[in-house]
Each structure stands twice: as C-alpha cells, then as structure tokens.
SEVEXTOR-981852 format. One record per atom (N, C-alpha, C): residue number from 1; residue in one letter; x, y, z. Coordinates in Angstrom, 2 decimals. Layout:
SEVEXTOR-981852
- NUM|A|X|Y|Z;
...
end
This chain:
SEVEXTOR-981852
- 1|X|186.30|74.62|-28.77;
- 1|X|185.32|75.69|-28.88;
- 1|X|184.26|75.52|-27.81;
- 2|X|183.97|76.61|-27.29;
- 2|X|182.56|76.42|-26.41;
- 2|X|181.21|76.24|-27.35;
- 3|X|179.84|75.38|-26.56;
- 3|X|179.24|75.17|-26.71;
- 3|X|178.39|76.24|-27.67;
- 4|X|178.33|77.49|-27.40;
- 4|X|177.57|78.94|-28.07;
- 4|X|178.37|79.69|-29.39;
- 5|X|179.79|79.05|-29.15;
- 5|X|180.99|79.36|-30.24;
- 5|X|180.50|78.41|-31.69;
- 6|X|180.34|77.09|-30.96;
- 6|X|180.24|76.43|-32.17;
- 6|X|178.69|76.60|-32.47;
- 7|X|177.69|77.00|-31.63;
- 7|X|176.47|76.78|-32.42;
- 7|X|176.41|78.22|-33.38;
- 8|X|176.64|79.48|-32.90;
- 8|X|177.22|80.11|-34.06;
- 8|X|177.60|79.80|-35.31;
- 9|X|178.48|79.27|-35.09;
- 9|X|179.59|78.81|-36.35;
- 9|X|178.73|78.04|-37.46;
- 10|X|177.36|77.05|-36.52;
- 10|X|176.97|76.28|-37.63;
- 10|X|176.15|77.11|-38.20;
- 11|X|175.53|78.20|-37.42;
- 11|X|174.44|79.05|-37.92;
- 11|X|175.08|80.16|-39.31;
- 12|X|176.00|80.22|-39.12;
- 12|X|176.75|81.15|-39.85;
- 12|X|177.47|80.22|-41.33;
- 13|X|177.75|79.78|-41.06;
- 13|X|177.97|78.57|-42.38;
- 13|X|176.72|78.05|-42.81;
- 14|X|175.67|77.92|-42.14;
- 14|X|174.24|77.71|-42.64;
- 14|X|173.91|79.00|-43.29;
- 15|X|173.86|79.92|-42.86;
- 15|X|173.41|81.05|-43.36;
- 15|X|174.30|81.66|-44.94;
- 16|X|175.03|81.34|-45.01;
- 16|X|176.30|81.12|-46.17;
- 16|X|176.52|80.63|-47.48;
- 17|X|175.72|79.17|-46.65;
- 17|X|175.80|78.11|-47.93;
- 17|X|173.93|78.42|-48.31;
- 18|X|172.81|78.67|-47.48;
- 18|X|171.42|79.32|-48.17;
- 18|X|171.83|80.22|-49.18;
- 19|X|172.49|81.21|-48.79;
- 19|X|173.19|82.66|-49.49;
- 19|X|173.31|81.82|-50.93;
- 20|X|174.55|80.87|-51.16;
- 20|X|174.63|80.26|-52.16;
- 20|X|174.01|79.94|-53.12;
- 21|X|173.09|78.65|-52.46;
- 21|X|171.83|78.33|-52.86;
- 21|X|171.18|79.26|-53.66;
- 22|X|170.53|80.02|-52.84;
- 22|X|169.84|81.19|-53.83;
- 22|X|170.07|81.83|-54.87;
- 23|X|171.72|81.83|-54.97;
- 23|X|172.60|82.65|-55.47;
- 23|X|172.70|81.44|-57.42;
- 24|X|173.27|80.06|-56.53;
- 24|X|172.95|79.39|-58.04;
- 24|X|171.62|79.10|-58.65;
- 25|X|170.41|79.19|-58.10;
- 25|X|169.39|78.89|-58.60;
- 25|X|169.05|77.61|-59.00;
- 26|X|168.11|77.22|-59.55;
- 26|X|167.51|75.64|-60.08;
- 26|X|167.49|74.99|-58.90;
- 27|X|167.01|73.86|-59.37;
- 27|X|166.60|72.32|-58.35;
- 27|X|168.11|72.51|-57.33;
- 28|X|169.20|72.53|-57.98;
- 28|X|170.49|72.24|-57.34;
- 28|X|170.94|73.07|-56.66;
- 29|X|169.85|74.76|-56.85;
- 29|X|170.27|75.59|-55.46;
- 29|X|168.96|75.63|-54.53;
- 30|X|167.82|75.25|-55.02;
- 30|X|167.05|74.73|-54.04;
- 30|X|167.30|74.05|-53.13;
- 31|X|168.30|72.81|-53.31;
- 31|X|168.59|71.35|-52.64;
- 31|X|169.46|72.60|-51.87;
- 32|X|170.38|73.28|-52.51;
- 32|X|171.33|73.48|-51.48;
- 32|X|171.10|74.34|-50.27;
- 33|X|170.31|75.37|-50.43;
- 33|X|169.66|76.42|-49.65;
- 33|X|168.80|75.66|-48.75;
- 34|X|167.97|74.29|-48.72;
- 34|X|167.11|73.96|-47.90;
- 34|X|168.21|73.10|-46.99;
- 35|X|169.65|72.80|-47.38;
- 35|X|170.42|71.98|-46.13;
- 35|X|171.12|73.57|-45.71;
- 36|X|171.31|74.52|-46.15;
- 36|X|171.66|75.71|-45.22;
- 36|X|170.69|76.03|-44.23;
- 37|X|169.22|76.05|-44.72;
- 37|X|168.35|76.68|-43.78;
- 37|X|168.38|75.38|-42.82;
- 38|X|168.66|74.26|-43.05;
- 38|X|168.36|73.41|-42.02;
- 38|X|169.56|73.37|-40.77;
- 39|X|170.99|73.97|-41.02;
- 39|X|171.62|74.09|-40.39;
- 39|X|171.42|75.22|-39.43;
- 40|X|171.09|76.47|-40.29;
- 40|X|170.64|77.72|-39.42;
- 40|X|169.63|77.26|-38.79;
- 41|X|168.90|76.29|-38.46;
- 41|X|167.51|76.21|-37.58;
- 41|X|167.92|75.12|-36.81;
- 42|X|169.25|74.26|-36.93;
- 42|X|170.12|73.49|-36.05;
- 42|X|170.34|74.04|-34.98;
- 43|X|171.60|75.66|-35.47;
- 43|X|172.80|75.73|-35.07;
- 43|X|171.26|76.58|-34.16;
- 44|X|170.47|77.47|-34.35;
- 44|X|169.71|78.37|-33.31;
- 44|X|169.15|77.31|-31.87;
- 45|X|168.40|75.98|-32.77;
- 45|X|168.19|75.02|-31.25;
- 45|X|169.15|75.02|-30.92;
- 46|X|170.64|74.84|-30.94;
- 46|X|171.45|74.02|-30.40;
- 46|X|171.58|75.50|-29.09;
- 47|X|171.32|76.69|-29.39;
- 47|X|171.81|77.52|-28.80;
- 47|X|171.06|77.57|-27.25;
- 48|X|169.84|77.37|-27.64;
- 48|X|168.72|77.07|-26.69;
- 48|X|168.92|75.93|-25.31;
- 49|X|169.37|74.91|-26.13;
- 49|X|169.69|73.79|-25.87;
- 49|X|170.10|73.43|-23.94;
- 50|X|169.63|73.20|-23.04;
- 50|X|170.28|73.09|-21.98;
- 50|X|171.23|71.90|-21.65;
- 51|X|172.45|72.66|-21.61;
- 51|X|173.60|71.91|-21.20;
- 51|X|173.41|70.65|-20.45;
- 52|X|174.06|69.52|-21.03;
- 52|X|174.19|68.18|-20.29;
- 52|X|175.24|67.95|-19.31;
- 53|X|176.48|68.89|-19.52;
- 53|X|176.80|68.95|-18.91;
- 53|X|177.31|70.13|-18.14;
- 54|X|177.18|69.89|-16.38;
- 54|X|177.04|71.22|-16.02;
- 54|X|178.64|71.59|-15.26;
end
C-alpha cells in the first residue's frame, strides 16, 4: 500500500471503531471510542507527515 492509502485506512477504521464506541455506550464504549479517535488523529498526522523516504 502507499503511504496516503494506508494512512486513510487507519483513519477510516478509526473512525469506525469511535462509531462503535458511541454506539455501545458505558465506560467500555468510552474506552473504545477514545482508541478510535486516537487512531483518526494518527492516521490524519501520518498524512501530513513528510516522507523519509524520497
């Protein structure tokens, strides 16, 4: 996968599993929605990110 393929991908599976989260509610969709949002705010740096290699 290219570099912008996969940071997508994590943003979108982040965005997915928050969806979830919210979706089961309590402590245990709290926990889960705050490691989605942390992926969606991964996968967006990663997009930013300047290539190491060129």
């Amino acid at each position: 996968m290219k570099k912008k393929t996969t940071s997508w991908v994590v943003t979108g599976v982040g965005a997915i599993v928050t969806g979830a989260g919210y979706l089961l509610g309590g402590n245990i969709g709290t926990g889960i929605a705050g490691f989605g949002l942390a992926h969606v705010v991964l996968g967006t740096l990663d997009m930013f990110r300047p290539s190491i290699h060129k």
